[in-house]
N, C-alpha and C positions, 0 to 999 in steps of 0.2 A: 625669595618669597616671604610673605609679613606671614605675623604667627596668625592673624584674622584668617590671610586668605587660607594659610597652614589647618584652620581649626573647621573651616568653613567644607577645605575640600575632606577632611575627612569624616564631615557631618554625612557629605553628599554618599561617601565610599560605605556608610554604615546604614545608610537608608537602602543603599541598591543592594548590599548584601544583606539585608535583614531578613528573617523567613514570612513576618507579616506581608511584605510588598510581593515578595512572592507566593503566597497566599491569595491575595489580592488578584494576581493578574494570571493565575491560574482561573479562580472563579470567571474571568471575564471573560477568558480563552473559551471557559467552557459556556459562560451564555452566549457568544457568535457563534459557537459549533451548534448548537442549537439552533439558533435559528437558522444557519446555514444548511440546517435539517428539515426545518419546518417548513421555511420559504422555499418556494418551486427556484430551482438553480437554472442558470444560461450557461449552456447550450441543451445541457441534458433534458431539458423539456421543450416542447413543441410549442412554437412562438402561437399556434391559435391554443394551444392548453392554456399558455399563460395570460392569454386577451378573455378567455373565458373563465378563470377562476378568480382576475381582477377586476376593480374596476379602473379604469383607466388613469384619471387622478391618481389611485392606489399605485398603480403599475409605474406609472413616471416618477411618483415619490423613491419606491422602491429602488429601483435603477440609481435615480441621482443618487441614494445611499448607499450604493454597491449593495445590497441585502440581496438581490438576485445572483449574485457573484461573492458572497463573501469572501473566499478563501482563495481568491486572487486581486483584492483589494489592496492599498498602500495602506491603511488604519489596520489590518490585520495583518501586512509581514509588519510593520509598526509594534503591534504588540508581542508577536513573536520576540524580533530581536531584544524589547525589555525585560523580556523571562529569561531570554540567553546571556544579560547583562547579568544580569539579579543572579542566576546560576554561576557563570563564571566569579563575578565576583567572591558568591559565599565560598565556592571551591577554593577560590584564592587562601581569603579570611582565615579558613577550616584546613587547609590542607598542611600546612607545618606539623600540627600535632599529630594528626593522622600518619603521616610520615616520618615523624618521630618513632612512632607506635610500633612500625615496622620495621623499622632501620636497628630501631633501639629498643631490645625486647624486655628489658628490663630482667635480668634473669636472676639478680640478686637483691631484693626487697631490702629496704630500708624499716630502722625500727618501728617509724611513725606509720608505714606506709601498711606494715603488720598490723598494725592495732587499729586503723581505720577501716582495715578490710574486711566488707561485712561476710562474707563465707571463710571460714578459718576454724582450726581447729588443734589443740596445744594435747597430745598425747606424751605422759610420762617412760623415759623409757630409763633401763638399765646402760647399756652398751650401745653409742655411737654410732660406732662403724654397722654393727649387725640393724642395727634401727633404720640406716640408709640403706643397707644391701636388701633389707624386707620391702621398707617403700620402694626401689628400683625395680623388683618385680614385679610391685602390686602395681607402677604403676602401669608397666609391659603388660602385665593381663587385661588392662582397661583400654589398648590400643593406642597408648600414649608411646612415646621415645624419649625417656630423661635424658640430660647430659649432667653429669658432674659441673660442677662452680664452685673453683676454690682450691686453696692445699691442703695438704694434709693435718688433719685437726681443725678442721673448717671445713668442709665439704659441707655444700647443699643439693640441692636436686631443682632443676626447673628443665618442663616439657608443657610444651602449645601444640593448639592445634588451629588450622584454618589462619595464620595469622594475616598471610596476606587480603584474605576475605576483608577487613578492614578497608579497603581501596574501592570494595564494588560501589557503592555510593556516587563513586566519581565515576567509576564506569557508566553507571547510570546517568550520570551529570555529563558526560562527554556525549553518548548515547542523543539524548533531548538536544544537546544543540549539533547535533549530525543531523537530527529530524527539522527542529527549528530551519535552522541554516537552509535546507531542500527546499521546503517550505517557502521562504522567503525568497530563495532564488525565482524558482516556480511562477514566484505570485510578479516578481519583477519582471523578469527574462522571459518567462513560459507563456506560453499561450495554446489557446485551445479552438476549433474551432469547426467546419462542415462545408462538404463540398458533396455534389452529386455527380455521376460519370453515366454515360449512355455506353453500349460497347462499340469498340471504334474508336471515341475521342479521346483525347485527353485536354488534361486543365496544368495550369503554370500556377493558379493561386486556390487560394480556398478565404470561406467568409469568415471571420471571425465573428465570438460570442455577440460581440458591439455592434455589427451590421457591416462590419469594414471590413474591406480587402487586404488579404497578407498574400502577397508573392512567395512562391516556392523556388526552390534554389535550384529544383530539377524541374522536369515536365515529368505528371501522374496518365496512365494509361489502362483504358479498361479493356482488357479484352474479350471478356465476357463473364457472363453474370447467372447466376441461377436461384432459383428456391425448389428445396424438395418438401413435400409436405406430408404428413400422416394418412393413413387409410381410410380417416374422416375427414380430411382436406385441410388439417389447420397447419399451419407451417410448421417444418421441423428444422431446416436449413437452406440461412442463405451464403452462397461465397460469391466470390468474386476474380475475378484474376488479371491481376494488375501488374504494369511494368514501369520503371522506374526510368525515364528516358533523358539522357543529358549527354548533348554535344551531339545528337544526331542518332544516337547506340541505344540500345537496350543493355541498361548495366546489373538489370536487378530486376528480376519477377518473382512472383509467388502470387499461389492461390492461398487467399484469406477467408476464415470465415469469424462468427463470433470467437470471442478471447482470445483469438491467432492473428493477431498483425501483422500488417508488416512494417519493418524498422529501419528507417534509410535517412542515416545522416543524422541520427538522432529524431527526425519525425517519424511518430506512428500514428496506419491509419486503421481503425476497427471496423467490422463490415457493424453497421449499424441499423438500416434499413433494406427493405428491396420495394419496387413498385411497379406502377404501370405508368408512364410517362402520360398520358393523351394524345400520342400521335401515334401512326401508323407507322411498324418497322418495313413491312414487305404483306403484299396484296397477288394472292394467285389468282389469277384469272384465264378464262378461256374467251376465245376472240372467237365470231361466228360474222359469215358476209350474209345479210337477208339475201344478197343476189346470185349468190354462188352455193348453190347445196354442196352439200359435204366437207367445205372447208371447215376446218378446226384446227386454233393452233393455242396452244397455250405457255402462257409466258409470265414474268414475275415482275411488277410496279413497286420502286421503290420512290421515296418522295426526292424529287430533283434529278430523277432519272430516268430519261427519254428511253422506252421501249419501238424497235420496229415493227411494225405491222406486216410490212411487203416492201416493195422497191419503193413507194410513193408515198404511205402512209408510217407515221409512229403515235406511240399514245405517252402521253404525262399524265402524274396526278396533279390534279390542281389541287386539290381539299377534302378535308376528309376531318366528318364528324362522327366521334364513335359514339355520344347518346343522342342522337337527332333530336331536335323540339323545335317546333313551330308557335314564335310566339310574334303575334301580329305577323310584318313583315320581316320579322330576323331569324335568323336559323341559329339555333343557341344548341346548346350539351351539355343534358343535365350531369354527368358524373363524367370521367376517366375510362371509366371501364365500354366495352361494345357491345353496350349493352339492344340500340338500335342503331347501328353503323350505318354512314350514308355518304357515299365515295363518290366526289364528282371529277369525272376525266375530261379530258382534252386530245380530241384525233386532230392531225394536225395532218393534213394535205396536200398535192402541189400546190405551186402559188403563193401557200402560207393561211390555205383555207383552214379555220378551226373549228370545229364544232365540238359544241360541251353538252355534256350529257351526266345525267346523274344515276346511280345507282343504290337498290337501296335493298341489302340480300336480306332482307328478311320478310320483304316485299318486291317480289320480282313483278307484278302488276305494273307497278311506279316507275319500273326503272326506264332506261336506254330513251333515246328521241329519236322521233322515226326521219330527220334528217341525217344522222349516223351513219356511214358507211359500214360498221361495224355493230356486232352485237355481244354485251359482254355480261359472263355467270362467271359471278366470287367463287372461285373453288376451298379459298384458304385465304384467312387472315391475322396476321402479323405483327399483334401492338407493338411498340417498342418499351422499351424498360429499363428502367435508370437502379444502380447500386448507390447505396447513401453510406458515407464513410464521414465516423468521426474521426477528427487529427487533434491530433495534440502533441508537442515540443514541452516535455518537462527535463531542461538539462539539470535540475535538484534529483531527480528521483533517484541517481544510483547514492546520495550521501541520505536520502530517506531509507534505502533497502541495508545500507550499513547500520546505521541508527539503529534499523528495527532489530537487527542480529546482537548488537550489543546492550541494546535495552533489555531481551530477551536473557542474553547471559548474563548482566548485570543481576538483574530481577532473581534470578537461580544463585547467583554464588550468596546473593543477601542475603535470601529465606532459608536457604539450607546449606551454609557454610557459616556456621558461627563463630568468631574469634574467640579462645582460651587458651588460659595462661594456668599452670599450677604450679607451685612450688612445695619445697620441704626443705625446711631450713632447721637447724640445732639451734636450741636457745636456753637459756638460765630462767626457770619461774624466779616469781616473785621471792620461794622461798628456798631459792640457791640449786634447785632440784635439774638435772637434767632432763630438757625434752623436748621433743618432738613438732615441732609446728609446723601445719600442712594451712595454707590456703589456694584460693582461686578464686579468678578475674575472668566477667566477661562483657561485652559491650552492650550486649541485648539477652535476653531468654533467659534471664537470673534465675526464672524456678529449674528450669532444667538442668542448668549448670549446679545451682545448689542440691539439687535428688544426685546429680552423678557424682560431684563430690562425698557425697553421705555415702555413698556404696565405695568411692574409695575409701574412703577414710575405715568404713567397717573391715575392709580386703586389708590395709595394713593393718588394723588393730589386732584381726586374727592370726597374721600371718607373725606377728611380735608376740601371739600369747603362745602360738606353736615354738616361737627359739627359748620362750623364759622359762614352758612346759619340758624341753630338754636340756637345759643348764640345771635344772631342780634335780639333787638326787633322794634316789628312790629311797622305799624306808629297808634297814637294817635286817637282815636276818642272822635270827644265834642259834647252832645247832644245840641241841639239847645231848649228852653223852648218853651209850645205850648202856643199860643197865643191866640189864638181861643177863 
């Protein structure tokens, strides 16, 4: 390799670890999350919410720029993996010394390294050995552990605290690209998306955000479906209960409701909505013959399912509109809901005679034709109703859930595990004098490190006036002879 391309690639190695670039692409991270906040996102919103808060032009721009999907876009795991570059690198850059730091705690200070250090502090003492044995306990009362360094006639004193805390940085730094890394799998691999289930069916795919079909690896099954609502009627829960069907078996059920999924194969699907479908589930009805008094029989009309009448006769539903309107000549419905329900049958006779008749229960005037063999009153009606499940496939999220736990402890060992170092080393003043030198080191929170040094250094000064207060002897006494 030429010294160019040598000079060149480590231009490129100091721009991707620099903290400005990352800087940089932290702010940018943080204006897509925004707007990934402020734009209405796909799926989580209702495709007519989103035709009605755009305008169309608006909506199609939007789309082509992933802005309705930010954070499963290729330009934002793009910009993720640049942070997880620009991180790893500086970790790289930065992490020799830091691991020096540790490895090598430096427990015997150099001259030059004394005199540069800005907390320090040079007490004169008489006697060596007693000046270290005083420091050794004052510095045990301050919740420190000295070790001795050195032989005999040299002996110094150094005790740290929190030294490993040094490393949480990277904790943190590993942490961001366990989340990054989720992130970008997610935005690649993952996908998200919605399907509807009637009770009875099941479905093999679901639609995705994009309008496209993804196949499922299983077959999804609803067995049934409910909403219970409050004593003023507004809904309190919907569930659902679903079975997870492949090869023929039921391998897997659970009722779901909101934030209770179920997890199969890595998909989950969240109960998301409940409704009324617009079709009729099942229609009671009672059969009457105009020609036969006291017949009565009653029986249940499901849609595609021939009901018997007698030996000769059965009934079908043909159709069935739950808000009747009459507009010109078409029979239209205005809502979903029964609200004017109007149920047209089919008697079906020997021969293959049919005769259709309409029924309309909330106007029994209108109903039945008086060519009918039969005569029919709705007893009970039966919408049918569909569970609305979001899916979603994030094989990122269990390195997102690690991330979060180690950013978390990262975050804690930094703010309240501070790295310190103190020492107490013998030294010659300037003017040949024995004494005393205490300092200490620390990465971050110098006021505080310097207030607790001040309180040691006062705990040995006293505890040295206490041994030079009993090495002093007392004053003389002479008795006087008694004379007496």
């Amino acid at each position: 390799m030429t010294d160019h391309a040598k000079s060149k690639g480590r231009a490129i190695w100091l721009w991707l670890s620099s903290i400005r670039v990352g800087i940089v692409l932290l702010i940018l991270l943080g204006i897509v999350a925004a707007v990934g906040t402020i734009v209405l996102q796909r799926p989580l919103t209702d495709p007519e919410k989103m035709e009605r808060a755009y305008a169309p032009d608006t909506l199609r721009l939007l789309d082509s720029l992933g802005l309705t999907d930010v954070f499963h876009t290729w330009w934002f795991a793009a910009l993720l993996a640049l942070l997880g570059i620009n991180i790893v690198s500086a970790s790289l850059d930065r992490l020799p010394l830091a691991w020096h730091y540790v490895m090598r705690p430096y427990p015997r200070p150099a001259p030059h390294f004394q005199m540069a250090l800005p907390v320090q502090k040079s007490i004169a003492v008489r006697h060596m050995d007693q000046a270290i044995a005083a420091t050794e306990r004052a510095f045990r009362r301050h919740g420190l552990r000295p070790r001795r360094v050195g032989q005999d006639g040299s002996i110094s004193l150094y005790a740290e605290r929190n030294r490993f805390a040094r490393l949480s940085a990277y904790v943190v730094h590993l942490s961001l690209l366990l989340l990054f890394g989720g992130g970008i799998v997610d935005a690649l691999v993952g996908y998200r998306g919605f399907v509807t289930l009637e009770p009875g069916r099941q479905v093999k795919e679901i639609t995705l955000r994009n309008g496209s079909n993804k196949p499922l690896p299983f077959a999804l099954r609803c067995d049934g479906a409910g909403q219970e609502n409050y004593p003023d009627g507004t809904p309190k829960r919907w569930w659902s209960k679903l079975a997870v069907v492949q090869d023929g078996l039921d391998v897997q059920t659970k009722e779901i409701e909101v934030n209770k999924p179920l997890v199969a194969q890595g998909i989950r699907f969240y109960q998301s909505s409940y409704g009324m479908t617009g079709h009729v589930g099942a229609i009671e009805l009672t059969a009457t013959k105009p020609t036969e008094a006291g017949f009565s029989k009653n029986l249940v009309v499901r849609p595609g399912d021939p009901v018997a009448l007698d030996a000769e006769h059965k009934v079908r539903l043909v159709s069935f509109v739950p808000d009747f309107v009459k507009t010109g000549d078409r029979i239209e419905s205005r809502s979903d809901r029964p609200n004017n329900p109007a149920i047209q049958l089919a008697v079906e006779g020997p021969g293959g005679a049919v005769d259709l008749l309409w029924i309309f229960p909330y106007f029994p005037d209108m109903s039945n034709s008086k060519h009918a063999p039969y005569d029919f009153v709705v007893r009970d009606l039966q919408m049918g109703y569909y569970t609305g499940l979001q899916v979603s496939y994030e094989p990122g999220a269990w390195a997102v859930w690690v991330g979060s736990v180690f950013l978390a402890l990262g975050l804690m060992v930094a703010f309240y595990f501070i790295p310190m170092r103190f020492w107490a080393v013998p030294v010659d003043d300037s003017r040949g004098r024995l004494s005393l030198w205490l300092g200490a080191a620390s990465t971050k929170n110098r006021e505080d490190l310097a207030a607790r040094f001040q309180r040691l250094v006062e705990d040995v000064e006293k505890d040295l006036q206490s041994e030079n207060n009993r090495e002093r002897p007392g004053p003389k006494v002479v008795r006087m002879p008694n004379t007496a």
